[in-house]
C-alpha positions as CSV (number, residue, x, y, z in Angstrom):
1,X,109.6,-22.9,-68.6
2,X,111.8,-22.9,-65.7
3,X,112.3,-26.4,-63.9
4,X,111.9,-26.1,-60.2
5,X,112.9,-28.4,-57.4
6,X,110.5,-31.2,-57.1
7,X,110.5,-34.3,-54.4
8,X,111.5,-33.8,-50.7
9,X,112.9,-30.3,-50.9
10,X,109.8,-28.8,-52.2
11,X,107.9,-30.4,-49.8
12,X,110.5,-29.0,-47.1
13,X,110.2,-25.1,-49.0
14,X,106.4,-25.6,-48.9
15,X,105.8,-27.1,-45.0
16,X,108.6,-24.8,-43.9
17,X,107.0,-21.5,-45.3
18,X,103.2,-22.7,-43.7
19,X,104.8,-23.3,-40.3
20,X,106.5,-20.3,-40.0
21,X,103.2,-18.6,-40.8
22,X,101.5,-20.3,-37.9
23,X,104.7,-19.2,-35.6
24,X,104.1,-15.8,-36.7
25,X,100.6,-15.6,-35.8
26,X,101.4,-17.6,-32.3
27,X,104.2,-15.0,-31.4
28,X,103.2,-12.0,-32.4
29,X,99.7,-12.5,-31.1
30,X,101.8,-12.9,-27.7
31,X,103.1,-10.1,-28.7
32,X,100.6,-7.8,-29.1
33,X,99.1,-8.5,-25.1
34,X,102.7,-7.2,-24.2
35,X,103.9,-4.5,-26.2
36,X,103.1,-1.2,-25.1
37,X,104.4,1.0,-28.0
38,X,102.5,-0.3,-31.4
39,X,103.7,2.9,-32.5
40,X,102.1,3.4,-35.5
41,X,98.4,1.9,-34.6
42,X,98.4,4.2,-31.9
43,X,98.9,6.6,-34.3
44,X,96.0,5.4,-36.1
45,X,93.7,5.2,-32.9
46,X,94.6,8.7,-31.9
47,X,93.1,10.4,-34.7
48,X,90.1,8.3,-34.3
49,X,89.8,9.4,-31.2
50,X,90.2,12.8,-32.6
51,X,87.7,12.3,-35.6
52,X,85.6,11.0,-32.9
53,X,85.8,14.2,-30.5
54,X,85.3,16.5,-33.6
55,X,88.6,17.9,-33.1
56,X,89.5,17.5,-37.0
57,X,92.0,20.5,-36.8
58,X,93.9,18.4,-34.3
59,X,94.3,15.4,-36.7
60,X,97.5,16.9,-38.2
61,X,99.3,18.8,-36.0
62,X,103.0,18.0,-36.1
63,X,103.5,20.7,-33.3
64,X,101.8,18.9,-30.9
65,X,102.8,14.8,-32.1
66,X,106.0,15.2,-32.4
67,X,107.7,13.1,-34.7
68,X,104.7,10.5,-35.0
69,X,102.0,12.8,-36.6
70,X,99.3,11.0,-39.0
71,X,100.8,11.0,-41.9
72,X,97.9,10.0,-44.2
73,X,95.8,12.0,-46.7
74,X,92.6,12.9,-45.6
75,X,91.0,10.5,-48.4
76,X,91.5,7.3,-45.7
77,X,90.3,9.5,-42.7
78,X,86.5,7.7,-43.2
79,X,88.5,4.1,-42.9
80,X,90.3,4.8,-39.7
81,X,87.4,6.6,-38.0
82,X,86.2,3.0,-36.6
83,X,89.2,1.9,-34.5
84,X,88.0,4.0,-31.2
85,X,84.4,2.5,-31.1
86,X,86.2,-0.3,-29.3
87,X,88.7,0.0,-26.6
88,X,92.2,0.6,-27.1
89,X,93.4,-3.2,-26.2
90,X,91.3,-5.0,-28.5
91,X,91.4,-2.6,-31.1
92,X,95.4,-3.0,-31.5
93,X,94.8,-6.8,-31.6
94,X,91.8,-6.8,-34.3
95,X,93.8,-4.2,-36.1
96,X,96.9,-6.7,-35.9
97,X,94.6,-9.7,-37.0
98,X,93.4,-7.4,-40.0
99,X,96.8,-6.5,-41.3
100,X,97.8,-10.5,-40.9
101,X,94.7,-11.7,-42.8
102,X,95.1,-9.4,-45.5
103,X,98.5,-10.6,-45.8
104,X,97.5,-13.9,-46.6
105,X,94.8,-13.4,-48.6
106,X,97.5,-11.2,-50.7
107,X,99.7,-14.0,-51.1
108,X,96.6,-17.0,-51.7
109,X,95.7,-14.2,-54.9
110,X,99.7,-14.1,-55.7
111,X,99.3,-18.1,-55.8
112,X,96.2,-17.7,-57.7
113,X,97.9,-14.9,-60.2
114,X,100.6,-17.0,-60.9
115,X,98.2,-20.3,-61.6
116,X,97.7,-17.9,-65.2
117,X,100.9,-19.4,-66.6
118,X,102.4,-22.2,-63.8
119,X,101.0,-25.7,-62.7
120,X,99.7,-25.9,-59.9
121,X,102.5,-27.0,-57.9
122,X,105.3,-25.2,-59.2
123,X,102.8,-22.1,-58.1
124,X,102.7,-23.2,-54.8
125,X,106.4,-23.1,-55.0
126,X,107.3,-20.1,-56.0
127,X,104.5,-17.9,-53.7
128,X,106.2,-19.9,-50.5
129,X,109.4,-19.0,-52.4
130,X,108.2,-15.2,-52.2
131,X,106.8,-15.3,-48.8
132,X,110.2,-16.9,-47.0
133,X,112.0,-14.1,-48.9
134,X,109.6,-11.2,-47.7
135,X,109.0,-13.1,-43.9
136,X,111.3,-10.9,-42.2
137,X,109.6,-7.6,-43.4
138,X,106.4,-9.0,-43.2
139,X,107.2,-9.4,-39.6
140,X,108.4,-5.8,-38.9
141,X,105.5,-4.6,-40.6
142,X,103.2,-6.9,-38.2
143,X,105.2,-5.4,-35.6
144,X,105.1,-1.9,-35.8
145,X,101.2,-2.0,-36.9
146,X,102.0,-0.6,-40.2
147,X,99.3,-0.5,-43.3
148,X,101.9,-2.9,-46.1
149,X,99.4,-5.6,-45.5
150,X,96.4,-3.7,-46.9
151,X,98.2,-2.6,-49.9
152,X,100.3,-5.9,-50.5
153,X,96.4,-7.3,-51.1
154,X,95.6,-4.2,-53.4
155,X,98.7,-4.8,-55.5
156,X,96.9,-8.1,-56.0
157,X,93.8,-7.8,-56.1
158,X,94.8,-5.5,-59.1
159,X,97.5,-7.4,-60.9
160,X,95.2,-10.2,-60.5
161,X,92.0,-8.8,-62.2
162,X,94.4,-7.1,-64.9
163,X,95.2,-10.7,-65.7
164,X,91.3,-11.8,-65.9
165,X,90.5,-8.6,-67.4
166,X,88.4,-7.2,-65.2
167,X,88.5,-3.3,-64.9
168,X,86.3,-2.7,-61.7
169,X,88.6,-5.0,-59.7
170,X,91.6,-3.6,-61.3
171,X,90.5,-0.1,-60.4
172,X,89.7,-0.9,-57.0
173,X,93.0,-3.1,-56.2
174,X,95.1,0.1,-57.6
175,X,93.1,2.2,-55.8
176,X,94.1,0.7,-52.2
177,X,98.2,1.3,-52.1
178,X,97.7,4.6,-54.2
179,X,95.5,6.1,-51.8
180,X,97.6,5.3,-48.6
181,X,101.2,6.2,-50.0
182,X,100.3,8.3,-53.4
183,X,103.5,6.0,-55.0
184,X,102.1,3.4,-55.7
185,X,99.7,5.2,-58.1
186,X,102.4,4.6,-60.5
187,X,101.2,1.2,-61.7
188,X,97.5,2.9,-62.7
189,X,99.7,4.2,-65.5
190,X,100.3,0.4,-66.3
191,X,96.3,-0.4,-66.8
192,X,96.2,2.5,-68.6
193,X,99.0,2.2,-71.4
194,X,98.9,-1.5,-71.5
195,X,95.3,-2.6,-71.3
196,X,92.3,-2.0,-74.6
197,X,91.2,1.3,-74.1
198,X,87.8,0.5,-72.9
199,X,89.6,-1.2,-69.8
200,X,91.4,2.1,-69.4
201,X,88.0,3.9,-69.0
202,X,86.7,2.0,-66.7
203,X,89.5,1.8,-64.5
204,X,89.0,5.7,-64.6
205,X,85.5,5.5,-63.9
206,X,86.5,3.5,-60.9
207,X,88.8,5.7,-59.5
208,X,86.9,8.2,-59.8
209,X,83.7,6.7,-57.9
210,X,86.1,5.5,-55.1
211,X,87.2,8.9,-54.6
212,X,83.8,9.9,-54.0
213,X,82.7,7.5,-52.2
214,X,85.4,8.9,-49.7
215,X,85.4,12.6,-49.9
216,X,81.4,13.0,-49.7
217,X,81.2,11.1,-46.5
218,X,84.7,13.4,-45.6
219,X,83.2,16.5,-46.4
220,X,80.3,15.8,-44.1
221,X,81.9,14.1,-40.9
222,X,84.7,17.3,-40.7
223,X,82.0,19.6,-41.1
224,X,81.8,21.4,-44.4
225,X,83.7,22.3,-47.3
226,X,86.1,25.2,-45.3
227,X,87.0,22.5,-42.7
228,X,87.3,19.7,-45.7
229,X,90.3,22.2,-47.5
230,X,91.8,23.3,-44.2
231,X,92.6,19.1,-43.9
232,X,94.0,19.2,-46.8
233,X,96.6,21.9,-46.4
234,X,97.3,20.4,-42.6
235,X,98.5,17.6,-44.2
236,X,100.2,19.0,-46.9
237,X,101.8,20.6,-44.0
238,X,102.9,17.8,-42.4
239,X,104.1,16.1,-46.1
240,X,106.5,18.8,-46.9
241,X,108.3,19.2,-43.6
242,X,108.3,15.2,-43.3
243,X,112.1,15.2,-43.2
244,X,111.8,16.7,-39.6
245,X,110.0,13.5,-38.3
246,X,112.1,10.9,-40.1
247,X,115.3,11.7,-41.5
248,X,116.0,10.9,-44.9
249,X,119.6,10.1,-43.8
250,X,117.9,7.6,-41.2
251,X,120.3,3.7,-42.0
252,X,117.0,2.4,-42.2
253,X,115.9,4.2,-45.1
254,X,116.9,2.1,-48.5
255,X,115.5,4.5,-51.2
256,X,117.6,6.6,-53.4
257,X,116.6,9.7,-51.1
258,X,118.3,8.2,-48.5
259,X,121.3,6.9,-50.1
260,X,122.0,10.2,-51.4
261,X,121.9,12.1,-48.0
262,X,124.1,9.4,-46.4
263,X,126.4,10.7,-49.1
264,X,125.4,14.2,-48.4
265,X,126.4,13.5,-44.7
266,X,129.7,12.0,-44.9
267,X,131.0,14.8,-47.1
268,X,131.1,13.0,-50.2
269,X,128.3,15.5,-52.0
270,X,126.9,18.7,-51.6
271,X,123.2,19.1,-50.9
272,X,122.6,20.3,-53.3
273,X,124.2,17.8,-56.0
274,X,122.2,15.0,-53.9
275,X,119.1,16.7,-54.7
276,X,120.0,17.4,-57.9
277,X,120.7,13.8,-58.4
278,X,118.0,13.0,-57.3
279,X,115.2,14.7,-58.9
280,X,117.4,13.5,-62.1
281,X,116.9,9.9,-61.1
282,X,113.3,10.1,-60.2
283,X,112.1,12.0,-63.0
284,X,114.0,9.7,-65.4
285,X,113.2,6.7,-64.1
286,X,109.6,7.3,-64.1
287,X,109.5,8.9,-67.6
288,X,111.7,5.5,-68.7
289,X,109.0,3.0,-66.8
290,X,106.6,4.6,-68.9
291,X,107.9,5.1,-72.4
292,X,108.8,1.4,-71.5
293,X,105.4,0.3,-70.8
294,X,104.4,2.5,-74.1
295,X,106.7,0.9,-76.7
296,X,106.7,-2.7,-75.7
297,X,104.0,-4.9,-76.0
298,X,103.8,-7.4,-73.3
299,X,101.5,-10.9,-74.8
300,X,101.6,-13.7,-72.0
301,X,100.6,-13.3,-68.3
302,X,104.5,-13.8,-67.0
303,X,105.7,-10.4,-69.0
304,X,102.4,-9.0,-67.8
305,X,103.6,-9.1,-64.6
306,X,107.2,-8.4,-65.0
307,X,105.9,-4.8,-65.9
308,X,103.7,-5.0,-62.8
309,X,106.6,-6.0,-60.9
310,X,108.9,-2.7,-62.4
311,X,105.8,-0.4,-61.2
312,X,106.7,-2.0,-57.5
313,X,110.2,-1.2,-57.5
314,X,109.8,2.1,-58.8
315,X,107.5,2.8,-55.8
316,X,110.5,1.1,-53.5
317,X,113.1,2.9,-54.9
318,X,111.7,6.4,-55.4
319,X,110.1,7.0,-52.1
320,X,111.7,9.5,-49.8
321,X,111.5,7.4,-46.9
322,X,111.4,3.2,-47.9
323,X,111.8,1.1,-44.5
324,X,111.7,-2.3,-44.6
325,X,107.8,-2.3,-43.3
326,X,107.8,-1.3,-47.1
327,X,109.6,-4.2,-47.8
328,X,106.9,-6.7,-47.7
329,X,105.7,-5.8,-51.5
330,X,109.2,-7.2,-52.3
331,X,107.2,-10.6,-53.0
332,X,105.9,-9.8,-55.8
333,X,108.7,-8.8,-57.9
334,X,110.6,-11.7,-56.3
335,X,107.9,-14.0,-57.5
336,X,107.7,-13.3,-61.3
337,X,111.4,-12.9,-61.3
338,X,112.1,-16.7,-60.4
339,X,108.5,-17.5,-62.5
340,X,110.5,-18.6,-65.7
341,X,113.5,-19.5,-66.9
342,X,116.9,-18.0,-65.0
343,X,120.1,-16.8,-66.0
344,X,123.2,-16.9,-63.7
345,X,123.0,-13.4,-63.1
346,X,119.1,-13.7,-61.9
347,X,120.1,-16.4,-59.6
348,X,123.6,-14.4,-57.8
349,X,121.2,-11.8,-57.9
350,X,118.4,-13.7,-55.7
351,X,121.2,-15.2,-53.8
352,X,122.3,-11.9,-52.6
353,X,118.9,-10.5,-51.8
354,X,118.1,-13.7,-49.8
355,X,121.2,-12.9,-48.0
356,X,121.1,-9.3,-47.9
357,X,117.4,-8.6,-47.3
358,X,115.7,-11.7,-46.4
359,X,118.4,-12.7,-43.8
360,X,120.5,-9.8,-42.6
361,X,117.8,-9.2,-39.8
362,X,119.4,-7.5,-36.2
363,X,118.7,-11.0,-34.4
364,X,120.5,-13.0,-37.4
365,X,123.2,-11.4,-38.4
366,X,124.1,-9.6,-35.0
367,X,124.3,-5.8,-34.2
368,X,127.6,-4.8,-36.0
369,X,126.7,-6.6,-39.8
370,X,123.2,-5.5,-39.7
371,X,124.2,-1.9,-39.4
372,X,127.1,-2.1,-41.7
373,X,124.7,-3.2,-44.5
374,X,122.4,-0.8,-43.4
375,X,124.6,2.3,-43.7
376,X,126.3,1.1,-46.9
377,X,123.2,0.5,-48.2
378,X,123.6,-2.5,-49.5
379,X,119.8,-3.4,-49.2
380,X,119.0,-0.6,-52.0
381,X,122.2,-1.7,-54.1
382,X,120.2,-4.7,-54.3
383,X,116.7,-3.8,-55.1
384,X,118.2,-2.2,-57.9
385,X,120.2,-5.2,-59.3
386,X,116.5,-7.0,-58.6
387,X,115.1,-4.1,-61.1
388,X,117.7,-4.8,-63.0
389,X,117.1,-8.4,-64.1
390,X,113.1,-7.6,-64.1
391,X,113.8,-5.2,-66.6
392,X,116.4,-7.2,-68.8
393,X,113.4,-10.4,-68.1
394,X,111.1,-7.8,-69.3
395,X,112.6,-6.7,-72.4
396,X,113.3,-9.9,-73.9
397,X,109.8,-11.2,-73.4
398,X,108.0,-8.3,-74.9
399,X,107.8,-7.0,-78.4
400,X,108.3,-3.7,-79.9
401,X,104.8,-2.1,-80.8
């Protein structure tokens, strides 16, 4: 096992990652009195409002929102129906509250995850470790009222009861991220091929209840089974012709997508050649994740979640649009990658993303850096060197079937 810092400095990580917590909450909750465009929670409250009105055909009209239309699949519609009970004011600030607390419960289960295999205290370590490397996106996320928080805690409530064996809880953790982004479904393939088949079946069995438990109560509230498919090809709608909200070539946007149509845009590729390249890319990497997961047999809890981790960065890297209030699920790969022993290239590499990602915010690095990096994109350059070492971790602490 890797030897960690012990003595005044670990102290200092530990007190220094708590206390910025606590700042967070202070300024952000002063925040929240203040700002008047919480862009995405308005988002949110609006189609309550709508849902609330009965005006279900309005909940995904792109025509009529602009660039900021809701975005989700009907699925969730039940879960968001509660923000307009309560005004608009204290909703924002109980939804902010929400999104904080389920941040720390996703990193007290992270601590708890890793507990598995590390001591106590070199546990502690390594989540505060995590969380001061995922702070800044954390923060945007906060910011811009954004749902990462919810589905950091899924992706631990899952890995979590993967590790204690418990498919209910696995199902249900899974279930959380995959439902709001569709991505992140990717790691269900992981229970599946990497857990005793009767785990695998009740995973299913899971999923499948959860899914009901949604769409019944759907079907009912948007008023039959005519207005229940019509949701479903409004937001398919709005999916498809995403690109005219955000565009993929946005700086901000660190996934493969938008890499490409930077490239696209300066003249460097033709469109089609960027999406050619990148249908190549997705498609293999996906198909590689999972022949990976297949043919290697992963025996301890760290190499357990090393593949987790890979199932994460797949779902950072192949999105069409990954901004850094994405970012925030970084933590978890982070975590297991400084969880055991390090090479020199694992530690360069986490120097650079501590430099690159953790610190390289606007207010830090200054206006002309930040979008430098941004437009380069150096920040995807270095998820993948993170893959990277996950997988080469990965593969030399699993065994061939």
């Amino acid at each position: 096992m890797a030897a960690f810092p012990v003595g005044r400095f670990r102290k200092f990580v530990v007190y220094l990652a708590m206390s910025l917590a606590g700042v967070m909450l202070v300024v952000d909750t002063v925040k929240m009195y203040v700002k008047v465009d919480y862009s995405d929670f308005d988002v949110y409250y609006k189609a309550s409002e709508r849902m609330s009105a009965g005006n279900w055909k309005g909940l995904y009209d792109f025509n009529t929102d602009g660039s900021n239309p809701f975005r989700y699949s009907p699925l969730v519609l039940p879960l968001f129906r509660f923000l307009s009970m309560i005004p608009h004011g204290w909703s924002r600030m109980l939804w902010f509250y929400f999104q904080f607390g389920c941040f720390l419960v996703g990193f007290w289960i992270l601590y708890r995850t890793i507990r598995h295999f590390r001591e106590r205290d070199d546990a502690l370590f390594i989540m505060c470790v995590s969380w001061l490397f995922s702070l800044r996106f954390v923060q945007d996320s906060l910011v811009v009222g954004q749902t990462t928080g919810v589905m950091f805690l899924g992706f631990n409530i899952c890995l979590n009861a993967w590790f204690r064996g418990e498919p209910i809880a696995a199902g249900f953790g899974s279930f959380i991220p995959a439902v709001l982004k569709v991505a992140p479904a990717l790691n269900i393939g992981l229970l599946l091929v990497r857990s005793p088949r009767q785990f695998g079946v009740e995973v299913v069995k899971t999923l499948v209840a959860l899914c009901g438990l949604l769409v019944v109560p759907l079907i009912v509230l948007s008023g039959g089974w005519e207005e229940f498919m019509t949701l479903w090809r409004a937001w398919w709608t709005v999916l498809v012709n995403d690109s005219a909200f955000f565009h993929p070539a946005h700086y901000g946007n660190q996934s493969l997508k938008g890499f490409l149509w930077r490239m696209f845009f300066a003249g460097h590729i033709s469109r089609g050649a960027a999406d050619a390249v990148l249908g190549a890319a997705t498609v293999a990497g996906i198909v590689s994740l999972l022949v990976f997961w297949w043919r290697r047999r992963c025996d301890d809890f760290r190499t357990m979640g090393l593949f987790f981790s890979l199932g994460v960065m797949a779902y950072l890297l192949f999105m069409p649009i990954t901004f850094k209030y994405s970012m925030p699920c970084l933590a978890i790969p982070v975590a297991f990658m400084i969880s055991g022993n390090m090479g020199w290239l694992d530690r360069v590499v986490f120097a650079a993303g501590a430099l690159t990602l953790s610190l390289a915010g606007y207010d830090i690095v200054g206006e002309r850096v930040f979008f430098a990096l941004q437009k380069a994109s150096v920040p995807l350059f270095v998820m993948v060197l993170i893959t990277a070492c996950l997988a080469r971790q990965a593969w030399r602490m699993s065994v061939k079937r």
